[in-house]
C-alpha positions in Angstrom: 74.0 102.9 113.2 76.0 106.4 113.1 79.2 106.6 111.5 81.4 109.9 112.9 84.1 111.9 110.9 87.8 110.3 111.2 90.4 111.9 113.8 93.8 111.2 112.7 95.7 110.1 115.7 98.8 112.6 116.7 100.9 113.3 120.0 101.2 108.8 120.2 103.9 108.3 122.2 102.4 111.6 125.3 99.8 109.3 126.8 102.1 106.4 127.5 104.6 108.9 128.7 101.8 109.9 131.8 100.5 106.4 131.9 104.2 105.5 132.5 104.1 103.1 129.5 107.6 102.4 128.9 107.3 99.6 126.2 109.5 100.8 123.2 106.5 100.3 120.3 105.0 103.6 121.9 108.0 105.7 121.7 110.3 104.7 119.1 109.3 104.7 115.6 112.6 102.0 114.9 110.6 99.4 116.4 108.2 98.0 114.0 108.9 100.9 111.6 105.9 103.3 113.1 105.2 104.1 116.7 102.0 102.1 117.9 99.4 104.0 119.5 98.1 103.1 123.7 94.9 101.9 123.6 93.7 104.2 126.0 94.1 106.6 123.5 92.2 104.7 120.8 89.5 104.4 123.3 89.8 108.2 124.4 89.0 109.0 120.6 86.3 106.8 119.7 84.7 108.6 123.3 85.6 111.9 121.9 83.5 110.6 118.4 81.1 109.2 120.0 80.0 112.5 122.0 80.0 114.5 118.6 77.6 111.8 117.0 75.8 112.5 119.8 76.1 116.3 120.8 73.7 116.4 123.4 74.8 113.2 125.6 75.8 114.7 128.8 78.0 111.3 130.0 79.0 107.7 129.1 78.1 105.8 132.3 79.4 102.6 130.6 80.6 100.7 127.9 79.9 97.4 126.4 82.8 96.9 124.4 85.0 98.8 122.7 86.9 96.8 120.4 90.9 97.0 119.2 90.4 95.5 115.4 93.6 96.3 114.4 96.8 97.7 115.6 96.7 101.6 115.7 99.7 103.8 114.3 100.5 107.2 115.0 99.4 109.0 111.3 95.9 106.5 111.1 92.7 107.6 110.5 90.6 106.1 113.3 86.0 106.0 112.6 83.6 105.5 115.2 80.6 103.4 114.4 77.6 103.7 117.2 74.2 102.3 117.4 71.6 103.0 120.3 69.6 99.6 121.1 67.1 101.6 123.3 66.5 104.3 124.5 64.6 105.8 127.6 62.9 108.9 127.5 62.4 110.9 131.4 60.6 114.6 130.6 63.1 116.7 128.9 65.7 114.0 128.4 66.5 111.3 126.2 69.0 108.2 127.8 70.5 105.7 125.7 71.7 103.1 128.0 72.4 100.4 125.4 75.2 102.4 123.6 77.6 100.1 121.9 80.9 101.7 120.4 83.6 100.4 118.2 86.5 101.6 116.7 88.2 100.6 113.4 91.3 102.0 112.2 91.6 103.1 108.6 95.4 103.3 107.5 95.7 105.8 104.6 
C-alpha cells in the first residue's frame, strides 16, 4: 500500500459553481459552520495523489471505488492510500489494472 503527501483542500465552493451545484453547504460557510467540499473535488484530489504516488502512470482507465469516509471541509487535509493488486508488464511498460484508491480526510 502507498500512502501520498496530504493536499489541503482550497477554492471549495469554484467547482460547484461550474458544476452548477447550487446547494448552500458548498458556498456558504453559515450553514453547518464550514463550507462542505463537492465530491468531485475530493475525487479530483485523491486522482491528482494518486498520479504523484505513481509518477509514471500515463492514465486511470477506471476506478473501483473511491470512497467518501467522512464529510470534507474546505481547510482539511485530505491522504491518498493506493495498492496495485496486479500488475501486467507489455515491453517497456508496466499496467496496473487492479488500482484501488481511497481517500480519508484528516481534519487538523
Amino acid at each position: 500500500m502507498l500512502r501520498s503527501t496530504g493536499d489541503v483542500v482550497s477554492s471549495a465552493p469554484e467547482l460547484p459553481r461550474l458544476a452548477l451545484n447550487i446547494a448552500a453547504a458548498h458556498h456558504d460557510s453559515r450553514v453547518g459552520g464550514r463550507r462542505l467540499v463537492y465530491g468531485a473535488h475530493t475525487i479530483g484530489l485523491a486522482l491528482g495523489q494518486a498520479s504523484r504516488l505513481l509518477p509514471n502512470l500515463v492514465t486511470v482507465l477506471g476506478w473501483e471505488s473511491c470512497d467518501h469516509t467522512g464529510p470534507v471541509h474546505e481547510g482539511d487535509i485530505l491522504h491518498c492510500s493506493s495498492t496495485a493488486r496486479s500488475q501486467t508488464t507489455h515491453a517497456n511498460c508496466v499496467a496496473l489494472p487492479d488500482q484501488q484508491s481511497t481517500t480519508a480526510p484528516t481534519i487538523r
